[in-house]
C-alpha positions as CSV (number, residue, x, y, z in Angstrom):
1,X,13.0,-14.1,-33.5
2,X,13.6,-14.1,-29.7
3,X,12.1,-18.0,-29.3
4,X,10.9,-20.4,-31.5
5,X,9.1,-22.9,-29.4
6,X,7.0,-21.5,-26.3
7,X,4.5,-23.4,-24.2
8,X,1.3,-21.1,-23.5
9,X,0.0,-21.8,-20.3
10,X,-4.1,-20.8,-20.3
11,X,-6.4,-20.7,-17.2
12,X,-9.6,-22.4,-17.8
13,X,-11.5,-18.7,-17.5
14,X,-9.5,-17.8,-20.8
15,X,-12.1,-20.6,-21.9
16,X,-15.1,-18.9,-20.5
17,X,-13.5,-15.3,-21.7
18,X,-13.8,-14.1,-17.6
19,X,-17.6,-14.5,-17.5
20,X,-17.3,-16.9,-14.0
21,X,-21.4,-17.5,-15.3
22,X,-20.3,-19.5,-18.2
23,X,-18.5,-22.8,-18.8
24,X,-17.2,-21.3,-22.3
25,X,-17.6,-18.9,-24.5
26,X,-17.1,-18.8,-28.4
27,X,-15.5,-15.8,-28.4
28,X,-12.8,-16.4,-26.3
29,X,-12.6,-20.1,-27.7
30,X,-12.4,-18.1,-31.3
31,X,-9.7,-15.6,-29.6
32,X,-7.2,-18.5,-28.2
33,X,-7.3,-20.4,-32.1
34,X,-6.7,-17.1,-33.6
35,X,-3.4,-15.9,-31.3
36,X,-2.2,-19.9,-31.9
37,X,-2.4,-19.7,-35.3
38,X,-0.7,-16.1,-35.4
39,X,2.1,-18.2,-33.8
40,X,2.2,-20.9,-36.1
41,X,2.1,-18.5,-39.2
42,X,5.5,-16.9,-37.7
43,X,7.2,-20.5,-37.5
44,X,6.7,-20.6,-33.6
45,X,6.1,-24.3,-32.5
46,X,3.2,-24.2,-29.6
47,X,2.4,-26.6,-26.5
48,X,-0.7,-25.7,-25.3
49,X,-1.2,-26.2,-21.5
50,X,-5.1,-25.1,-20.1
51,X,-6.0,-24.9,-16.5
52,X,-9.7,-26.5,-15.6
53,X,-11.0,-23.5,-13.3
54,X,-14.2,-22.9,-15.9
55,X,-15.0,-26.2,-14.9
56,X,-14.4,-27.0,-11.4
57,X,-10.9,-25.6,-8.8
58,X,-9.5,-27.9,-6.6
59,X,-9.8,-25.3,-4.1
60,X,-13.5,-25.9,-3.5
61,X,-12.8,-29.1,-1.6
62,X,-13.6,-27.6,1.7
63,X,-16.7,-26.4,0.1
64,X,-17.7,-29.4,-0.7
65,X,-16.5,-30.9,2.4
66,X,-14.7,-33.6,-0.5
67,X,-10.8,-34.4,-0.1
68,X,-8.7,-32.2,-1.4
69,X,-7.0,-35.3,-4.1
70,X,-10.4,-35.7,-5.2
71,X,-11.1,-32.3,-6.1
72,X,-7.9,-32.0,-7.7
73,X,-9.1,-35.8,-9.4
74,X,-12.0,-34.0,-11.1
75,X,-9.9,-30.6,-11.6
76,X,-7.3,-32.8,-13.8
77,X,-10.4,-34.0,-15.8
78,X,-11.7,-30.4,-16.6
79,X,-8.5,-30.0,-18.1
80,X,-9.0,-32.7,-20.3
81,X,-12.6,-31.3,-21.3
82,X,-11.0,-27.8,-22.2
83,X,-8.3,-29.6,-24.1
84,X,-11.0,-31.7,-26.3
85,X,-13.0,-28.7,-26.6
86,X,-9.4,-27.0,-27.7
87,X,-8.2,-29.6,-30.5
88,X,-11.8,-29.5,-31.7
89,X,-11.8,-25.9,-33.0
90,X,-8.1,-26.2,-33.9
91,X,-8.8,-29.1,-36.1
92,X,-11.9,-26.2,-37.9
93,X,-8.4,-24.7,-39.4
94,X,-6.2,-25.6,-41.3
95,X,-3.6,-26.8,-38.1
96,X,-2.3,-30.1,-37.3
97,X,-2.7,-31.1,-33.8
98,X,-2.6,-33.2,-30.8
99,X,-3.7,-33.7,-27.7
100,X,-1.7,-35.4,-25.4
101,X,-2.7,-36.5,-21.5
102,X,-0.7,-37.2,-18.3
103,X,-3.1,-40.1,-17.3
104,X,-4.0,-42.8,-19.9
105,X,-7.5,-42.0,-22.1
106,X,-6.5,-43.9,-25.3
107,X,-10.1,-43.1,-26.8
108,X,-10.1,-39.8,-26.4
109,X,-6.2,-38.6,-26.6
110,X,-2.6,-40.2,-27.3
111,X,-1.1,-40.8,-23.2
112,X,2.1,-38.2,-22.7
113,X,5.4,-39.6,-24.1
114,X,7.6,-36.8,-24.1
115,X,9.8,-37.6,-26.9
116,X,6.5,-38.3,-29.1
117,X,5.6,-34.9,-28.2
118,X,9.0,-33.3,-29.1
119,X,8.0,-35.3,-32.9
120,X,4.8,-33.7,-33.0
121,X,6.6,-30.5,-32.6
122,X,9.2,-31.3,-35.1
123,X,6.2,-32.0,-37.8
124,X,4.3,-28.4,-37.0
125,X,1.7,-30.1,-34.9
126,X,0.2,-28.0,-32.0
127,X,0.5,-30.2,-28.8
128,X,-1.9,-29.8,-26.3
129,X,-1.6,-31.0,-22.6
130,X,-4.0,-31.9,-20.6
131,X,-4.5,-33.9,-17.1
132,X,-1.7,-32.1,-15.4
133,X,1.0,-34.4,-14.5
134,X,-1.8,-37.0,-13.6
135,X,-1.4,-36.8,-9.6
136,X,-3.2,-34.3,-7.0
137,X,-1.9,-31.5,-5.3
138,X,-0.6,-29.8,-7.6
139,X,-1.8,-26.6,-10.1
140,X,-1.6,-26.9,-13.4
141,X,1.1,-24.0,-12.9
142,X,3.8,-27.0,-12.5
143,X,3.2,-29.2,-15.0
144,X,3.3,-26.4,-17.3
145,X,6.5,-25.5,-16.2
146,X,7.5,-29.3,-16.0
147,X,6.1,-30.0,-19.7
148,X,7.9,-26.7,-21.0
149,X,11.3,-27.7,-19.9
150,X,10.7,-31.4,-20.8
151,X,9.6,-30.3,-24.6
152,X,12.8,-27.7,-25.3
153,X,10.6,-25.0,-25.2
154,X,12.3,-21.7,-24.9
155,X,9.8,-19.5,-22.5
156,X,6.6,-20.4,-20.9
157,X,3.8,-17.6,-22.1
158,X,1.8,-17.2,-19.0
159,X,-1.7,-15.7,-20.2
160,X,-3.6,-13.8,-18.3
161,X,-7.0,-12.5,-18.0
162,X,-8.0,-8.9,-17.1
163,X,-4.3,-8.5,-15.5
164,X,-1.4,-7.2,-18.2
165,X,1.9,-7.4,-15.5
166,X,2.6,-8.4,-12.2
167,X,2.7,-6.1,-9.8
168,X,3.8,-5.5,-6.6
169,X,-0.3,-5.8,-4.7
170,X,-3.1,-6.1,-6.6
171,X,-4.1,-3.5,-8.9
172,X,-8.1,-4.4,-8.4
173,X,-7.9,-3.4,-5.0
174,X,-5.2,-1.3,-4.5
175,X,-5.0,1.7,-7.2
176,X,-1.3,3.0,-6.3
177,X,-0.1,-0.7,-6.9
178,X,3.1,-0.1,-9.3
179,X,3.9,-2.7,-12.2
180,X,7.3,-4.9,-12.7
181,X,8.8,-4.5,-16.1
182,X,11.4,-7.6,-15.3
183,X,11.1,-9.5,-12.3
184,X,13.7,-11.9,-10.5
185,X,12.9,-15.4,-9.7
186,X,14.0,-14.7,-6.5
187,X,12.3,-11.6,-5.7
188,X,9.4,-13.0,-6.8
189,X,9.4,-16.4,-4.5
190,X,10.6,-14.0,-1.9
191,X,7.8,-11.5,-2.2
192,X,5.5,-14.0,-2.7
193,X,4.0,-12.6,-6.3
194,X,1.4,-14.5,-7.1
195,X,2.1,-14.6,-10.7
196,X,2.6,-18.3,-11.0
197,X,2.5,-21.2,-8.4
198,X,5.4,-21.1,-6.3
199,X,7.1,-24.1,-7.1
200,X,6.2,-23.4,-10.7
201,X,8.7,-20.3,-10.4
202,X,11.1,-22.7,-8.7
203,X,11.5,-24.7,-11.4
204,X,11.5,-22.5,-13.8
205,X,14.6,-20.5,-11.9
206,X,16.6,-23.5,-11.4
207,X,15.9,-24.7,-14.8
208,X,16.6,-21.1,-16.5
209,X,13.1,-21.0,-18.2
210,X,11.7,-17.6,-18.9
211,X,8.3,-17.2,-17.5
212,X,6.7,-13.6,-19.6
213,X,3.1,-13.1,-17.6
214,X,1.0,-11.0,-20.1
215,X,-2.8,-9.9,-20.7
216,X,-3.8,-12.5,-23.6
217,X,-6.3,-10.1,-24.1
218,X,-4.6,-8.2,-26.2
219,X,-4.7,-9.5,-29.5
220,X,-1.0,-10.6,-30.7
221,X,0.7,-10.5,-28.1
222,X,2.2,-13.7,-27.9
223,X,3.5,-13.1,-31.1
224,X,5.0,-9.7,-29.9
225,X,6.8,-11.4,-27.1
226,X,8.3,-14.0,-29.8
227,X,9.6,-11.7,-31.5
228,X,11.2,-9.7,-29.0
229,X,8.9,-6.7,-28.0
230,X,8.7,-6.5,-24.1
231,X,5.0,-7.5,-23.4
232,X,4.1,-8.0,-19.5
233,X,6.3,-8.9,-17.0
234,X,9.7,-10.6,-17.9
235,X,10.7,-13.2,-14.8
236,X,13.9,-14.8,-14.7
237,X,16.6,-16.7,-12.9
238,X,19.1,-13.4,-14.3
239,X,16.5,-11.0,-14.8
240,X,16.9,-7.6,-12.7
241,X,13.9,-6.7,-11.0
242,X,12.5,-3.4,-12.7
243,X,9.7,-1.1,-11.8
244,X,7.7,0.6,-14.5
């Protein structure tokens, strides 16, 4: 087994399957429980991290004409939406888990105290994080990152929807566009590879976290990558940059 504890880092249109129409969707809800448990069942411990996107970006300040910490104020609290919505159809199975927030909701969710986390681990409890690291201005790229390292996991999944790899322009728009097999911290920041946040990649490079970036699409796949098939795009601090 390649790891044993991974944090899977969601965007909140995983919730919604893609369809930018709906807030979520039971398929995809149905989809994220399914590839957890596959985890669980292989003796993979899971933090959970979700991005708020179905339910409203930070990025639409200026549309709003709002400031951007405010947008990112009710950004955080989609998070939290996602991550009841999460717990709720992972408490339908026959999981233990938890959901855990950066800024205090004590009727809701248990505040984030890493080592309590770690314990929840330790027990076979999913952990989900939600409310980012509690402030504005920053993606939920970075906490997940932050949480990853702070939890002992040993990679940060990075799902994706509709993409399976990096690659080197978009593939959407530009057909010739050729994919990364591995990727180097480096030559990602440097190339400006919008797989993660930037300073999501920096910590993970100075902190030697793997970062795979992968179609969650594709049914098991995160179990693939925990077990050592090469799924996506591989970055990391020592990882050779290769094309194919």
């Amino acid at each position: 087994m390649r790891y044993r504890r991974v944090l899977l880092k969601l965007s909140g249109a995983a919730m919604a399957g893609g369809d930018r129409t709906r807030t979520f969707a039971r398929r995809a809800i149905d989809h994220i429980v399914g590839e957890i448990m596959s985890l669980r069942r292989i003796g993979v411990d899971v933090v959970t991290v979700v991005g708020g996107g179905n339910i409203f970006r930070g990025n639409l300040a200026n549309d709003w004409k709002i400031e951007q910490a405010e947008a990112d104020n009710m950004g955080m609290l989609g998070t939290v939406i996602n991550g009841v919505l999460l717990r709720a159809a992972l408490d339908a199975t026959d999981l233990e888990v938890r959901l855990m927030t950066a800024m205090p909701i004590p009727s809701m969710a248990e505040p984030y105290i890493r080592l309590r986390a770690i314990r929840h681990l330790e027990k076979g409890r999913v952990v989900i994080l939600s409310g980012g690291i509690g402030q504005p201005y920053v993606t939920t790229d970075y906490p997940a990152t932050q949480r990853a390292i702070e939890t002992r996991c040993d990679a940060v999944l990075t799902a994706k929807h509709g993409i399976d790899a990096i690659y080197d322009a978009d593939p959407k728009v530009h057909p010739g566009a050729k994919r990364f097999k591995t990727l180097s911290s480096d030559d990602a920041i440097r190339q400006n590879l919008r797989a993660m946040d930037q300073s999501a990649l920096l910590l993970a490079r100075d902190h030697g976290m793997p970062v795979h970036v992968f179609d969650f699409d594709l049914e098991g796949a995160a179990v693939r990558l925990c077990q050592g098939e090469d799924v996506g795009t591989l970055v990391g601090r020592d990882i050779p940059t290769v094309q194919g």
